[in-house]
C-alpha positions as a printed NumPy array, in Angstrom:
array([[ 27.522,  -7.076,  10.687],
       [ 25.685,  -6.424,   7.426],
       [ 22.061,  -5.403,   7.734],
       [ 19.378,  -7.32 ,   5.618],
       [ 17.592,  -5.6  ,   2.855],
       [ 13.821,  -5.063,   2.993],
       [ 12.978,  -7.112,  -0.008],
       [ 15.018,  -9.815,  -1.842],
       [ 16.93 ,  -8.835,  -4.941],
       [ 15.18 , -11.002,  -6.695],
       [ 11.492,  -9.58 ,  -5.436],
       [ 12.687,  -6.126,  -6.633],
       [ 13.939,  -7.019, -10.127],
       [ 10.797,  -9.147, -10.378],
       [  8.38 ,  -6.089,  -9.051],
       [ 11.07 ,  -3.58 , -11.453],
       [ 10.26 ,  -6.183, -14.6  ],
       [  6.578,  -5.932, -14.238],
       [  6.344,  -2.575, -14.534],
       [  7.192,  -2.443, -18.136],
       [  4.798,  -5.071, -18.768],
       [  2.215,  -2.463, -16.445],
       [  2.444,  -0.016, -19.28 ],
       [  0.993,  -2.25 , -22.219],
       [ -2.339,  -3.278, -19.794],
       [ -4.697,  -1.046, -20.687],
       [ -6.788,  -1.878, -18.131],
       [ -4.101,  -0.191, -15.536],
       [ -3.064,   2.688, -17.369],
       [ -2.095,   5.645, -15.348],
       [ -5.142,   8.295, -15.146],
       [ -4.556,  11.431, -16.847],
       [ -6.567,  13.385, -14.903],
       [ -5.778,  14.579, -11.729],
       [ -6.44 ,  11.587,  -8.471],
       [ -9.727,  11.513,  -7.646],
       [-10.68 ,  14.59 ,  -9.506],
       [-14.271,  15.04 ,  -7.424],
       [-12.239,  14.007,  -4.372],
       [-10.236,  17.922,  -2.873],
       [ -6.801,  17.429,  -2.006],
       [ -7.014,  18.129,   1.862],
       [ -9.922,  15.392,   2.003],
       [ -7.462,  12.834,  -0.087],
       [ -5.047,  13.438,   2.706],
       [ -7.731,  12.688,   5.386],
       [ -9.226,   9.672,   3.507],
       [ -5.259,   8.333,   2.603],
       [ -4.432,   8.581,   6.309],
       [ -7.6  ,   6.58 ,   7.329],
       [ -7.367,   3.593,   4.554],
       [ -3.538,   3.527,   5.817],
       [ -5.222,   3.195,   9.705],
       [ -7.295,   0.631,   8.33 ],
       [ -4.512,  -1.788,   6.676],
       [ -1.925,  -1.424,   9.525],
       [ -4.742,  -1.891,  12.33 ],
       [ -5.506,  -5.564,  10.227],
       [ -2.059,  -6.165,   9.78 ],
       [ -0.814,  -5.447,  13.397],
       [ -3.777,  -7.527,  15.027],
       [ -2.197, -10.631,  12.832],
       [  0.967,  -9.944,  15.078],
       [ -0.891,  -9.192,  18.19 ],
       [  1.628,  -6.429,  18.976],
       [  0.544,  -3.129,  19.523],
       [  3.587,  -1.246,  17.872],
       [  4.816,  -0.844,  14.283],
       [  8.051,   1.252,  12.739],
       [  6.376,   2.466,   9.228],
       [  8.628,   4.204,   6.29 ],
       [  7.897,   7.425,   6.293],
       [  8.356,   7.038,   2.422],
       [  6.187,   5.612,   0.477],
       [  6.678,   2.442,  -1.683],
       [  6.795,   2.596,  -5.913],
       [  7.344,  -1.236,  -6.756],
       [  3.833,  -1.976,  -5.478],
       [  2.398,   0.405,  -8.419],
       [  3.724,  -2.357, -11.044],
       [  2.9  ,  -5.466,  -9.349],
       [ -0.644,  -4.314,  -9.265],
       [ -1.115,  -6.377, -13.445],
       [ -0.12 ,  -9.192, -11.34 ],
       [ -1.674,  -9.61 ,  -8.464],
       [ -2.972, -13.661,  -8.901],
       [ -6.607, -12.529, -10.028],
       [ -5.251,  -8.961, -12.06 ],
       [ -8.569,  -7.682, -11.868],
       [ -9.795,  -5.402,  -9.282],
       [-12.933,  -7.03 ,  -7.468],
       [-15.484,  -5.284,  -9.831],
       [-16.109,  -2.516, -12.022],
       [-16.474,  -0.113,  -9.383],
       [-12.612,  -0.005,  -8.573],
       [-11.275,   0.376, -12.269],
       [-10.847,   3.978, -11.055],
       [ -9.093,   3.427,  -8.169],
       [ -6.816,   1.137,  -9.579],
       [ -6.089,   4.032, -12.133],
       [ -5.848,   6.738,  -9.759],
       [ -2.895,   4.023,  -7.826],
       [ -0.919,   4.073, -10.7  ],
       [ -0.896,   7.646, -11.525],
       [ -0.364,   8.658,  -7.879],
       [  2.602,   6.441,  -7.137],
       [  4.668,   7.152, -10.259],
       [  7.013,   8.563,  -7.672],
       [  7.917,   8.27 ,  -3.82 ],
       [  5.664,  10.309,  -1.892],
       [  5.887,  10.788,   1.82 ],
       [  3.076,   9.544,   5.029],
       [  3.108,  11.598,   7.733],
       [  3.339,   8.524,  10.36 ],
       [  2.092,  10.504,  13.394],
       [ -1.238,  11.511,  11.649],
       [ -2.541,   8.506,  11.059],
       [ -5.482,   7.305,  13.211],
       [ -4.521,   4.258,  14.304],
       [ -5.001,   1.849,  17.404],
       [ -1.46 ,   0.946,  17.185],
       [  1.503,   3.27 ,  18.029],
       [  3.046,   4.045,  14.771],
       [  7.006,   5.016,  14.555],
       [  7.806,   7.105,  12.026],
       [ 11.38 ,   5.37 ,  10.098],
       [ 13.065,   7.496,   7.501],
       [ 13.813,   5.532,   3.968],
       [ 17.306,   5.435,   4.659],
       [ 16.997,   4.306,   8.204],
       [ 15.181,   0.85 ,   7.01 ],
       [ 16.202,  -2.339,   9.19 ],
       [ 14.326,  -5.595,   9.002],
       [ 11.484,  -5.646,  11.366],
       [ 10.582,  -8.463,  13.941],
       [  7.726, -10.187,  15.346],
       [  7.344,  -7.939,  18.06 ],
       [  7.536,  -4.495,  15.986],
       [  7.537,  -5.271,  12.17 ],
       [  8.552,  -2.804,   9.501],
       [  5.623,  -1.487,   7.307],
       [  6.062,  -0.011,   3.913],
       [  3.126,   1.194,   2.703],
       [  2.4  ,   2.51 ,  -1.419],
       [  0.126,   5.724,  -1.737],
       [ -3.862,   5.026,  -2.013],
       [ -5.589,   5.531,  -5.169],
       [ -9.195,   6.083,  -5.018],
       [-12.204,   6.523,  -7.31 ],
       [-13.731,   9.562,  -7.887],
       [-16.551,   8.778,  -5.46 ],
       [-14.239,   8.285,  -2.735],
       [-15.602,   5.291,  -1.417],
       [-13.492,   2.882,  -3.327],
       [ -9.337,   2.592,  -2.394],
       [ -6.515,   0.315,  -3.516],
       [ -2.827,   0.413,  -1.863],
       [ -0.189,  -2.216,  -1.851],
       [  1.4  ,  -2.724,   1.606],
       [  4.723,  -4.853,   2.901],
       [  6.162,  -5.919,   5.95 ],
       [  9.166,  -7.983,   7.309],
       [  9.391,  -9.06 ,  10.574],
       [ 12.77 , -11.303,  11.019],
       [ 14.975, -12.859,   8.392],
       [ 12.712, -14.682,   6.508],
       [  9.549, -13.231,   8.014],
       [  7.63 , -10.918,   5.508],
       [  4.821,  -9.944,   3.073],
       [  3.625,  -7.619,   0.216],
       [ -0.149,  -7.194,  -0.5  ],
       [ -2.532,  -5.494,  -2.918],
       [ -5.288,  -4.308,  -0.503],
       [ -8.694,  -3.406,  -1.893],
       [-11.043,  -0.828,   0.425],
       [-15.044,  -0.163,   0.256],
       [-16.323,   2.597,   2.264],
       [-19.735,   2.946,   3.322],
       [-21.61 ,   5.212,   5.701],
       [-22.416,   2.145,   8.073],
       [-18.973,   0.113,   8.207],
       [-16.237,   3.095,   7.273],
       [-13.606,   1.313,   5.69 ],
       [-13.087,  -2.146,   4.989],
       [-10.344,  -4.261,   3.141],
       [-12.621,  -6.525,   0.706],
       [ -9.849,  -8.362,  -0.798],
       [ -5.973,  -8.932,   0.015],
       [ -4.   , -10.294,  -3.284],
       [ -0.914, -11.512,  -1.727],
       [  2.204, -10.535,  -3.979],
       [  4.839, -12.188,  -2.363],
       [  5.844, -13.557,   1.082],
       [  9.503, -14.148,   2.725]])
């Protein structure tokens, strides 16, 4: 029995087309400078892991199941469909930044270390070449890494999930932080759904 892939062939040549067209927005152009350059590395890890709490906590309370398998690898073919998520903007000026900082940081697969993130769900840590299509009781996350602004408080990540055969969904997600609420998603540009 043949196992499904994660995402139609036609999603990926669609999210592989858009990158090219990515490259000529200049709008979304890959920051030069290194992620979130007032941001230190060790605290980009800590932040990352809490934005990526944040996202799969919403997205698991949807299912009403309390466990998720999540690729420990992260996703690239978010990155380009960020030009054309339906309103291609970010929500306002103060997430230009972050949108940058996304691009640059997932030119390449990265790697989330599943068990450290803070979540109210139990998390199961899948290896990329382990994938299976997810199901309604434990879906299959895929998650992009986080770009952020300088400031830290702003974050922008593109996450998917399948959960059956034709059960699934990618999403831009768009996070403000602030001392009173921690992290919030302010704005979810669906991408595609299965």
């Amino acid at each position: 029995m043949a196992t499904r892939p994660l995402v139609s062939i036609a999603a990926l040549a669609w999210s592989y087309g858009v990158v090219s067209l990515l490259l000529h927005t200049p709008a979304f152009q890959p920051s030069t400078r290194a992620p979130a350059s007032s941001v230190a590395d060790t605290s980009i890890h800590v932040l990352e892991e809490q934005v990526y709490a944040v996202a799969i906590d919403e997205l698991l309370t949807t299912f009403h199941t309390g466990l998720a398998n999540v690729i420990e690898r992260t996703e690239v073919i978010g990155a380009g469909d960020l030009s054309h998520a339906p309103r291609q903007q970010p929500p306002d000026n103060s997430f230009v930044q972050a949108a940058s900082d996304y691009l640059g940081r997932n030119q390449a697969p990265g790697h989330v270390e599943v068990t450290t993130i803070p979540s109210f769900h139990s998390l199961r840590p899948v290896a990329a070449v382990d994938q299976r299509v997810g199901s309604p009781s434990v879906p299959l996350v895929a998650l992009s890494r986080v770009g952020f602004n300088a400031a830290g408080d702003r974050a922008v990540l593109y996450i998917a999930f399948t959960c059956g055969g034709l059960c699934g969904e990618g999403d831009i997600l768009w996070l403000r932080h602030t001392p009173d609420d921690g992290w919030r998603v302010i704005r979810r540009d669906n991408l595609w759904v299965s």
